[in-house]
C-alpha positions, -999 to 999 in steps of 0.1 A, spaced: -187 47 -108 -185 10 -96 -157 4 -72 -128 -12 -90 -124 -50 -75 -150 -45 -55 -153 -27 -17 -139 -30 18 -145 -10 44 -114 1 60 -123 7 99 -154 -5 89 -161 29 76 -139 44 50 -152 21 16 -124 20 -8 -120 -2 -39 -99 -34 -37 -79 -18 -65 -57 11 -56 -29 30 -63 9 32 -48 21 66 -56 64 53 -46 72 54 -86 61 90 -92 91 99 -75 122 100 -92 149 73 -97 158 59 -62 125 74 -50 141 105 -45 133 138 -60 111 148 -87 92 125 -113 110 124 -149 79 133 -164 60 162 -139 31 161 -167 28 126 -170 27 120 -130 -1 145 -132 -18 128 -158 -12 91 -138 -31 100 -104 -57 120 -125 -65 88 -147 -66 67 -116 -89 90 -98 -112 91 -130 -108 54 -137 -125 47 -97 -90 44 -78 -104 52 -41 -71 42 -19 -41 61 -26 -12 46 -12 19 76 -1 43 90 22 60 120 30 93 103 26 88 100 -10 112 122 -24 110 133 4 80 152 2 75 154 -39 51 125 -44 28 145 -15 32 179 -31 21 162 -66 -9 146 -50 -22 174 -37 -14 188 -69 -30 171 -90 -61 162 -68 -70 189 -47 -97 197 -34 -97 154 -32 -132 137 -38 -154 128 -7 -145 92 -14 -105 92 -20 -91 74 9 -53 83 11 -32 65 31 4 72 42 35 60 64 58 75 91 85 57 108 114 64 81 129 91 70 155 102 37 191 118 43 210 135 14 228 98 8 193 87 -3 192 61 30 158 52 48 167 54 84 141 46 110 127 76 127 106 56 151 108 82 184 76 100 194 88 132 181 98 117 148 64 105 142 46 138 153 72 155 128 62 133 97 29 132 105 27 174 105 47 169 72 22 149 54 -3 173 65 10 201 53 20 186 20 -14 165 13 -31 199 26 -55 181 49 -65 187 79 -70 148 91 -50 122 80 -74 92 67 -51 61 77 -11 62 88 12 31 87 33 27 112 63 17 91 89 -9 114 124 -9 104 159 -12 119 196 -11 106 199 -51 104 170 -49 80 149 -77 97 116 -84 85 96 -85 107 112 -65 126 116 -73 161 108 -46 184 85 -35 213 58 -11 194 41 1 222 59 34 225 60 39 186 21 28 182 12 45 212 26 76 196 7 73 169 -30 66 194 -22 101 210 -23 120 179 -58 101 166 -69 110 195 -63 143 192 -81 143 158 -51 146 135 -55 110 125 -85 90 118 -74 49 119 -39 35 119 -23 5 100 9 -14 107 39 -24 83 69 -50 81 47 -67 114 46 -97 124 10 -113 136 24 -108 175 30 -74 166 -8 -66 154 -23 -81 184 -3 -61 202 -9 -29 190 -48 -38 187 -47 -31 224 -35 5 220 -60 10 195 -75 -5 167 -55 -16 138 -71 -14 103 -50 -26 81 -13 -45 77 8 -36 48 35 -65 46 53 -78 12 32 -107 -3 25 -116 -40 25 -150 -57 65 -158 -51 67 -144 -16 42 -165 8 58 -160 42 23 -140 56 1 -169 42 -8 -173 81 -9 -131 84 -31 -129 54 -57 -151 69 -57 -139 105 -62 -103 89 -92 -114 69 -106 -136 100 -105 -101 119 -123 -78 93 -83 -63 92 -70 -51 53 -40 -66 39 -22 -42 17 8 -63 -5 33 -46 -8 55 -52 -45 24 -75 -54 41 -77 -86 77 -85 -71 87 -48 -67 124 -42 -78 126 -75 -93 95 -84 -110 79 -117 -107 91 -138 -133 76 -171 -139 70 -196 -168 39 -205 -150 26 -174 -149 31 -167 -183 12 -199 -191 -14 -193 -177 -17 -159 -185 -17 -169 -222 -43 -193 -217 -71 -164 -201 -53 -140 -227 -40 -113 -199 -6 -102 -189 14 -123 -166 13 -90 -144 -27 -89 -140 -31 -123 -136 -6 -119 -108 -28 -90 -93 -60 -106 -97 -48 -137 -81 -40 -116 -53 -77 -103 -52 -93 -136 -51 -64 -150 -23 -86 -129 3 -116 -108 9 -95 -85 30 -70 -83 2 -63 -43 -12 -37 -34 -36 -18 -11 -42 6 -18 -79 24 13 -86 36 30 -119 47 58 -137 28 50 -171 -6 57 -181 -2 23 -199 5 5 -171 -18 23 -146 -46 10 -173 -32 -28 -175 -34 -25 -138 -63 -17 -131 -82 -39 -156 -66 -67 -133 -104 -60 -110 -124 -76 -142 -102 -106 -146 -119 -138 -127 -95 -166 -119 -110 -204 -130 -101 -230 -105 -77 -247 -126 -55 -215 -129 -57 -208 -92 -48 -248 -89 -16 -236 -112 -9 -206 -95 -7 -220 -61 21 -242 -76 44 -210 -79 47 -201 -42 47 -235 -29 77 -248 -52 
C-alpha cells in the first residue's frame, strides 16, 4: 500500500507516511479515562492502520495509560512498518492536571510505562515533552539533564531515536550534541506561524516537524479564507488546512487526531489534495495577517 502523503525517513531509517495519526482524542473528555465509544476507538486505529497510517502519534499520559492499552489492543502484534511514537515529560494527577515530570527517574518511570502498555520491547521514537507551571512556550530550561536522561536509556536499547517538543531552535541544537534528534513536535498550522524559522531549520537538517493541533486543536481554525478556497478545489476547509501543511515542508509529518471514522477518512484523503499556486498565494495571507 502506497504511503499516505508520501515518505520520510525518520532517523533516516524508520519510513513512515507524511500522514499519521494522533491517538490524544481516543481518550475520554479532558483526555482522561476511557473513550466514549471503546468499539468505535477500536474501529478508528484499525481503519487508519488499514487505510496506510505508518506513524502513530501517543503517550502514556493519555488517560493516563488508556489510549496505550487500546493501541495495543487493537493492533497487536503491530505491523513491521507501524512506527509509534510517544512522549514523557508530563504526567496526570486525579485533578486531571499535566504537571512536568521532567527528573531522570520520572522519565525512566514513563518510559517503563509505555512499554508495558504498548507491549514492546523498544520504544521506536520518544518526545521529550518541555513544560513548566508558567506555561511558557518554548519553554526555557537547560535540557541537558532531561535529554541526557533520555540518551542513557537508548543507549541501553530501550529506545531507538528521540524527538523534542515545546523547543525552541537553541534547544534542538543543543540536545543534537547529546544525541541525535529526529524529530520536533511544536504547535504550527496555518494561523499559528511562530516556528516558520523552526520549520525550515528542521527540514535544512533532514529533522521531522510534527504540528501539533494542525487543525487549531481546541479551537479549530476558523477562516473565511479557508473556506474560500476550499470551496473553490471542492474539499473541506479542514483538509485544505492539512494539505497546506504537507506542501509547507518536505520534513513536514502530521499527526490530526479524531474520534470518528468520518473524520479519520476526511483526514486522511488530505495526502491526495495538491495545492495550485494561487491557493497557496491565498493561504499564506492567513498567517501573515
Amino acid at each position: 500500500m502506497a504511503e499516505l502523503g508520501g515518505t520520510f525517513a525518520l532517523g533516516g531509517e524508520l519510513a513512515v507516511g507524511r500522514v499519521g495519526y494522533g491517538a490524544m482524542q481516543l481518550a475520554g473528555p479532558g483526555v482522561w479515562g476511557p473513550p466514549r465509544d471503546h468499539d468505535t476507538a477500536v474501529a478508528v486505529l484499525k481503519e487508519a492502520v488499514h487505510s496506510g497510517v505508518t506513524h502513530i502519534d501517543t503517550s502514556d499520559y493519555y488517560g493516563p495509560h488508556t489510549v496505550n492499552q487500546l493501541i495495543k489492543e487493537a493492533l497487536h502484534p503491530y505491523p513491521e512498518d507501524l512506527c509509534l511514537v510517544t512522549k514523557v515529560g508530563a504526567k496526570r494527577t486525579a485533578d486531571k492536571g499535566w504537571p512536568s515530570a521532567l527528573t531522570p527517574a520520572d522519565l525512566a518511570e514513563a518510559v517503563h510505562d509505555n512499554l508495558r502498555n504498548l507491549g514492546v520491547e523498544a520504544l521506536d521514537v520518544v518526545n521529550l515533552r518541555l513544560s513548566n507551571t508558567s506555561h511558557d512556550y518554548p519553554v526555557p530550561m537547560d535540557i541537558t539533564e532531561p535529554f541526557g536522561a533520555l540518551a542513557e536509556l537508548r543507549e541501553k536499547g530501550l529506545i531507538r531515536h528521540l524527538g523534542l517538543s515545546h523547543v525552541s531552535a537553541e534547544q534542538v541544537d543543543a540536545a543534537n550534541t547529546i544525541a541525535p534528534v529526529v524529530c520536533v513536535q511544536n504547535e504550527y498550522n496555518l494561523a499559528h506561524r511562530a516556528n516558520d524559522a523552526l520549520v525550515d531549520k528542521c527540514a535544512a537538517e533532514g529533522i521531522a516537524y510534527v504540528p501539533y493541533f494542525p487543525l487549531g486543536g481546541f479551537s479549530p481554525l476558523q477562516s473565511d479564507l479557508l473556506n474560500e478556497v476550499a470551496k473553490r478545489l471542492e474539499a473541506t476547509p479542514m483538509q485544505v488546512a492539512l494539505a497546506w501543511l504537507l506542501q509547507r515542508s518536505p520534513s513536514m509529518l502530521l499527526i490530526p487526531g479524531t474520534s470518528s471514522l468520518a473524520h479519520l477518512r476526511e483526514n486522511l484523503a488530505a495526502a491526495d489534495l495538491e495545492l495550485p499556486a494561487d491557493a497557496l498565494a491565498d493561504l499564506d495571507r492567513i498567517g501573515r495577517s
